[in-house]
N, C-alpha and C positions, 0 to 999 in steps of 0.2 A: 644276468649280467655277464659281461664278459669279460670284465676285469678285477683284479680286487676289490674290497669293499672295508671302508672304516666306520662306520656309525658315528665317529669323531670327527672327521674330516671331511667327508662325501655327503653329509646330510645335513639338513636344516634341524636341531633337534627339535624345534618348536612345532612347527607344521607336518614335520613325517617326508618329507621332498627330499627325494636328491638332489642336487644342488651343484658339484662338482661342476664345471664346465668340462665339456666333451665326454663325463660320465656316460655310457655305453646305457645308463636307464635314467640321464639326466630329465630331469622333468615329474619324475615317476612317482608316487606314494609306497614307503612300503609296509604303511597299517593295514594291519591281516590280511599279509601275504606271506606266502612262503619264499622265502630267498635263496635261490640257488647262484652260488659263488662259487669261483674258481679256488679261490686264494683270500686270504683276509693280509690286514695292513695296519700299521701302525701299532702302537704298544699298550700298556697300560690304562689309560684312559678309555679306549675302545670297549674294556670289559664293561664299564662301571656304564657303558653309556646305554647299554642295551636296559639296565635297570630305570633309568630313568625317564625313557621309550616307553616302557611299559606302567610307570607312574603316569605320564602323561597321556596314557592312553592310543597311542600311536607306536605302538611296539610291532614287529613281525609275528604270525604265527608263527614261525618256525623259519631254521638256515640249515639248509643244504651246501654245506662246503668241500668241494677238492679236497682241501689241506687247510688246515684251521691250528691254530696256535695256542696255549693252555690260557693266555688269558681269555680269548674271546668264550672257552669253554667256560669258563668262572663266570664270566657276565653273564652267559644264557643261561647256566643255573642259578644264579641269582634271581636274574627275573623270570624263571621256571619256562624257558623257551625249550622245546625241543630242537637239541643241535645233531649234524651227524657231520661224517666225512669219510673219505676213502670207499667210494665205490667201483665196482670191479666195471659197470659200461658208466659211462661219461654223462652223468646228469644233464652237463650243459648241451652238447646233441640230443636226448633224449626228452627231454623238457621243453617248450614256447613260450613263451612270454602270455600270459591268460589263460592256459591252460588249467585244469583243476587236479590237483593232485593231493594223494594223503602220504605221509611220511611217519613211519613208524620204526625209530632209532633200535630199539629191543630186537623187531625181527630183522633190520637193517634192508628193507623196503623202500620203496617210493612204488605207489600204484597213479597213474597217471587217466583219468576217467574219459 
């Protein structure tokens, strides 16, 4: 993605879609994928929403965030997502869109296959 991201407001929670008009991954599914984000958006609501993403079955593997916000950290531990942010080279040049990658928050890693 290229721009922020709300799991409240950018997505269809039903279906897993991004949905946004002019969303930079408008069209997109993002069940079991990993999600590399610039920035996240919106407040409160956004935490609880990634928990219910992952009741439905349509949740992310994982979010790769820039800069991420304490609620969205609460959501992704809730529904046990590995979250991370703040790395020293620029995920979103280093990453493509279908690419395979593994992200490992502990060692603060991304291995890109």
């Amino acid at each position: 993605m290229k721009e922020g991201f709300s799991p409240r407001y950018d997505l269809n929670r039903v279906t897993g879609v991004i949905t946004r008009i002019g969303h930079s991954a408008e069209g997109e599914s993002i069940k079991d994928r990993i999600l590399v984000i610039p920035t996240t958006k919106g407040g409160v609501a956004g935490g609880w929403a990634f928990n219910d993403l992952l009741h439905k079955g349509i949740a992310p593997k994982a979010l790769v965030f820039g800069k991420l916000n304490p609620v969205m950290v609460q959501g992704a531990v809730l529904a046990k997502l590995p979250i991370t942010e703040g790395w020293t080279r620029n995920a979103l040049e280093d990453i493509r869109t279908g690419q395979r990658i593994r992200v490992d928050p502990a060692a603060r890693t991304i291995t890109v296959f």
